[in-house]
Structures are given as C-alpha cells and as structure tokens.
N, C-alpha and C positions, 0 to 999 in steps of 0.2 A: 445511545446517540441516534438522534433521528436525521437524517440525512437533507440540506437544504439546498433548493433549487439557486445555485447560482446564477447571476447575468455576466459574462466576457463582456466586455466594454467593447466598443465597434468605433472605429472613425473614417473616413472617406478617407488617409493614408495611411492605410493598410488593410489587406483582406484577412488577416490573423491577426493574432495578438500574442506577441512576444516579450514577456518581461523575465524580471529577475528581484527575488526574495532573499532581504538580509533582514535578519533581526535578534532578538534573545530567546529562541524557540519557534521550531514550527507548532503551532498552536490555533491554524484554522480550524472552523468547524467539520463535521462530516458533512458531504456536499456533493450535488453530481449538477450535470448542467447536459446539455444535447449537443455539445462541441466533443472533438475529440480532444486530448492532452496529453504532450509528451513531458516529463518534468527529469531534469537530472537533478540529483542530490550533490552539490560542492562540497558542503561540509555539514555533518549532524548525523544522529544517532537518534533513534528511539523505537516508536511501533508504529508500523504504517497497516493499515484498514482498508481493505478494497474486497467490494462484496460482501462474502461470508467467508472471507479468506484474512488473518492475523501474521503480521512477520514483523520479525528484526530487518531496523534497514539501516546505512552507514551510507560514508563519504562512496560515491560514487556510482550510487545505483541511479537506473537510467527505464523507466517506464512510461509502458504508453496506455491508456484508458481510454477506454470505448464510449460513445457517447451512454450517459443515463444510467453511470456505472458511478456506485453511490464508492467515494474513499476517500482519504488523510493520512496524514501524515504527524504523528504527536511525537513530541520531544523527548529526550532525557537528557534533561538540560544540567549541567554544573553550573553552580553560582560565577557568570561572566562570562559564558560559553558563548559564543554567537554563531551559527548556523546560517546557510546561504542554499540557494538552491535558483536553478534557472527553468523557466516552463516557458512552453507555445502551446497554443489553444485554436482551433480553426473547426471551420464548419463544414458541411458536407458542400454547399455554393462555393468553394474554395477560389475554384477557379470559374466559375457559374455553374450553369444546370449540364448534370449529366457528365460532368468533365470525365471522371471516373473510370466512364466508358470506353473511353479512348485508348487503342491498341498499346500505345506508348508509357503509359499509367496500367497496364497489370498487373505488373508487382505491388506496385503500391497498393492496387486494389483489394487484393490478395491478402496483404497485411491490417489495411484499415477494417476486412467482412471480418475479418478473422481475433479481431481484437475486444468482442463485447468482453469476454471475461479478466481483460485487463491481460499486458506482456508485458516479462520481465529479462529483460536484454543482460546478457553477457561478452565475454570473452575481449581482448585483448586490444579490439576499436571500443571499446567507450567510452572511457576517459578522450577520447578526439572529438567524438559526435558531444562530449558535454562543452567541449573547450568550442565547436562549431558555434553552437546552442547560444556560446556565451557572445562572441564573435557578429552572432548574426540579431541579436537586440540591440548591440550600437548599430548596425550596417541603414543603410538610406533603402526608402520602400523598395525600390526596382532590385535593386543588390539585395536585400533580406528576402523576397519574394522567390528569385532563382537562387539562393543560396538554402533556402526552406526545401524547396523541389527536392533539391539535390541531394539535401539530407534524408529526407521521406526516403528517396530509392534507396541510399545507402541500408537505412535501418533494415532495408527489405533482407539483406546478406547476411544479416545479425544472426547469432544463435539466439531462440527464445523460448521461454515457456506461459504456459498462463498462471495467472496468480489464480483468481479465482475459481472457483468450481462449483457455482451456484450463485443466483442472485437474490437477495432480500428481497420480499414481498410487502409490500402496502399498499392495505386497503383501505383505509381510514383511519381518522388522527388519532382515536384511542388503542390502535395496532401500531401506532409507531407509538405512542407513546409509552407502550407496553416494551417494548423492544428498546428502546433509550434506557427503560431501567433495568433491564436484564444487565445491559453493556456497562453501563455507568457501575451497578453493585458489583460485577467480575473485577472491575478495576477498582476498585476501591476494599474489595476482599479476597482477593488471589491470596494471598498471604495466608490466610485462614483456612480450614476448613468449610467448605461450602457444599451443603445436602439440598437433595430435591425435595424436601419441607419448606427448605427457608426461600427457595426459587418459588416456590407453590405458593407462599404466606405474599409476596413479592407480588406477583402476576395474579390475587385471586382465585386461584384453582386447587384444581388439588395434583398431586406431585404426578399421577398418571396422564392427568389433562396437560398438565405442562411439560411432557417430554415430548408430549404429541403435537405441541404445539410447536417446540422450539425445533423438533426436528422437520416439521413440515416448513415453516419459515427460515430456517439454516442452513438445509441440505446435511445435517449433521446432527449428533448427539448432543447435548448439553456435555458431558464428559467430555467427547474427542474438543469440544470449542474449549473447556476449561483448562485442557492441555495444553491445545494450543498457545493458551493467550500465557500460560506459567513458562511454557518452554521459550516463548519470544521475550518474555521479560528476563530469564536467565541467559538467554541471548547477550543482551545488552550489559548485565552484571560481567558475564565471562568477558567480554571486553572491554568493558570500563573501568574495571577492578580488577585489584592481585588475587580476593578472597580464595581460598579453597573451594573447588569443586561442590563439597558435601556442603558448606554453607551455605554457596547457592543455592542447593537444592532447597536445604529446609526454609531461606527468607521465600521461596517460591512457592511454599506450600507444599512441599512433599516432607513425609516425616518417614516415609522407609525409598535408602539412596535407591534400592536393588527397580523400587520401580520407577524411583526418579530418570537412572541410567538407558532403562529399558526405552521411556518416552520418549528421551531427547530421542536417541538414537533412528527413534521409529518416525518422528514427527522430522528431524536436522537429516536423516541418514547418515549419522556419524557419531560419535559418542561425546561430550561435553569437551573433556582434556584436549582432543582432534581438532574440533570446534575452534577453541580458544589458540592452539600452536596455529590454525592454520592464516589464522588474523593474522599473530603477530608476525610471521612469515611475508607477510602480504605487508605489513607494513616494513621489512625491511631490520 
C-alpha cells in the first residue's frame, strides 16, 4: 500500500476540521497529510496500519497521528455490519503562528512534539473524550473551537503509548511501488506459507538483498512484520468468532500451535485464550 497525500478541506468557518464517518467498512486508502488527527473508533473491528506498526483495533479506540505519519484503518466487516468512527484534523496555524509557544499551551505542546510516531490513549476517560469528539461536530464554530482546546488539554492527562516505532521511507515511485506489493501479497497470503524466495521473486532480488531491504525500510524483519500482521488477524478471529484457539492459529498460518502460543504471547503480552476472556469481560 502506498501511502496518499491527503487535502483536509479548510473553510473560513472553522480553523479545524471535525467530522464523522458512517458506512459499510472503513476501507479508506493508506494516507498521511501534514495536519495532525485524533480519530475515535464508535464502532468496527479490523487492522489498523500506522507507520511500520500493524494492530487489531475495536469499538472504542481513541488515537492521535502526527503530522506526515502514513496510517488506516481496514475492516472486518460481516455482511450488514456498519462501522462509525469520529475524527478532527487541524494544523499547526491552529490558532496562528507560534500559538504553541504560549506558556499556557505546554501540555499541549508536549503532546502534539511528542506524537510523530502515532498515540494510542487508554484508560477509563475515553469512551467521554469520544462521546466530546462526537458532541463537538454538531457544536457552532466559537463553541466547537473552545470545546477542541479543551479537549486537547484533557488528552494531555491521558495514559498513552506510541503505536509506531519507525517510519516508512520513500524515495521514489518505484520504492513505493515496491512496498505496496510486499503489503498487498502479506495480506492476500498470511494464510499460507510464505519464504524469502517468493518475497525475492516479488521485489526482483534475491532473498539476501531483500531482507536488507525490508529491514532497512521497516525498522524490522520480514518475519517479526509477518507475525505481526498473522497475530492482528487472529486478533480479530478470537473476537469475532467462537472458533477454537488452535483453529485460529492454523487459518493464520501457523501449522505448529507451540509457536503459534509463543508469538501471540510475545507480540499481545498475553496468550490467545487471556486475549479472547479479556474482551468478552469488557464487553460485559
């Protein structure tokens, strides 16, 4: 997937841009833009992309992305499912030049230097800051402008972590276009068995040049990323389905459980069965 320079839409009533997404899948493309974005998730499931970083995400996750920080959001959608999600989008001129600066804006500051590699908010205010979020796209520009503020300092109190740990590199169209098909074939063969030949036949190289490759533009192994992306799709199985554990694993592409167990464990910090109780716990 190659990442597309988005435009936020601007109008002389309002200095941000607050909407809200309903549909049958989130299914934009991969995408960065030089605005900052906080997006909550209302409702939907599937695999969310930021950087060189792959996760399972669900109803209620609450992120912020730093300007020019390539990510999406993609579905697992059920036949009729509809998905909702609420986003704000704003520029560094927020409030004009240098606003930032201002003794009273700290925190905030603090949070927006602090956010290239993407934040991923927890605990017990989120579900409030989404329901704000939601609140402050009907509100009238002067009311959504200090009700925005407000929110910004809040988030500042938030537990958080960063999603990413490295950023995708491009240097030209046939390096993204290389890198669109690495992503695109994982996802379309996770299921499988997948060797550093068939990455190598894939990218033109030979399977040495392309580890060197994928790990200088990853920040990561081809393996540790292949994990990755098997262990966020068994994500989404353990809560979308009754299936057995071990099923999961093998539609995931592992054929021995012992190292299926070992990955989740290392990549979730928890074990699959843990995983799956502690959803449904959560949901009650």
């Amino acid at each position: 997937m190659r990442p597309i320079l988005e435009h936020i839409p601007h109008s002389r009533e309002q200095s941000f841009y607050a909407g809200r997404y309903k549909g049958q899948g989130f299914t934009f493309p991969w995408h960065y833009h030089p605005e900052w974005e906080l997006t909550y998730i209302i409702s939907g499931t599937g695999t969310a992309y930021t950087g060189n970083a792959i996760r399972h995400f669900g109803d209620g996750e609450l992120a912020l992305m730093g300007p020019h920080l390539p990510h999406c959001w993609k579905s697992n959608v059920n036949d009729g499912e509809q998905v909702s999600s609420v986003f704000i989008q704003w520029s560094a001129d927020l409030l004009g030049d240098k606003w930032m600066e201002k003794s009273e804006f700290s925190a905030i500051r603090k949070l927006l230097m602090n956010c290239e590699s993407g934040l991923l908010f927890s605990g017990y205010k989120v579900p409030f800051i989404g329901e704000r979020m939601r609140e402050l796209v009907r509100a009238k520009p002067f009311e959504r402008l200090l009700a925005f503020m407000a929110l910004l300092q809040d988030l500042t109190t938030l537990d958080a972590e960063p999603i990413s740990h490295g950023g995708i590199q491009y240097q030209d169209n046939n390096a993204s276009k290389r890198i669109e098909n690495i992503l695109n074939y994982v996802a379309a063969n996770y299921e499988q068995k997948i060797d550093a030949q068939q990455m190598a036949d894939l990218t033109n190289m030979t399977p040495v040049s392309f580890s060197k490759y994928f790990k200088r533009v990853f920040k990561k192994t081809f393996t540790s990323y292949l994990n990755e992306y098997r262990v966020t799709q068994a994500c989404g199985l353990l809560i979308r389905t009754d299936e057995p554990v071990e099923e999961i694993g093998y539609r995931c592409g592992y054929q021995n459980m012992a190292f299926f167990h070992r990955q989740f464990k290392t990549i979730m910090k928890q074990t699959p069965l843990k995983y799956r109780q502690q959803f449904q716990a959560a949901q009650g």
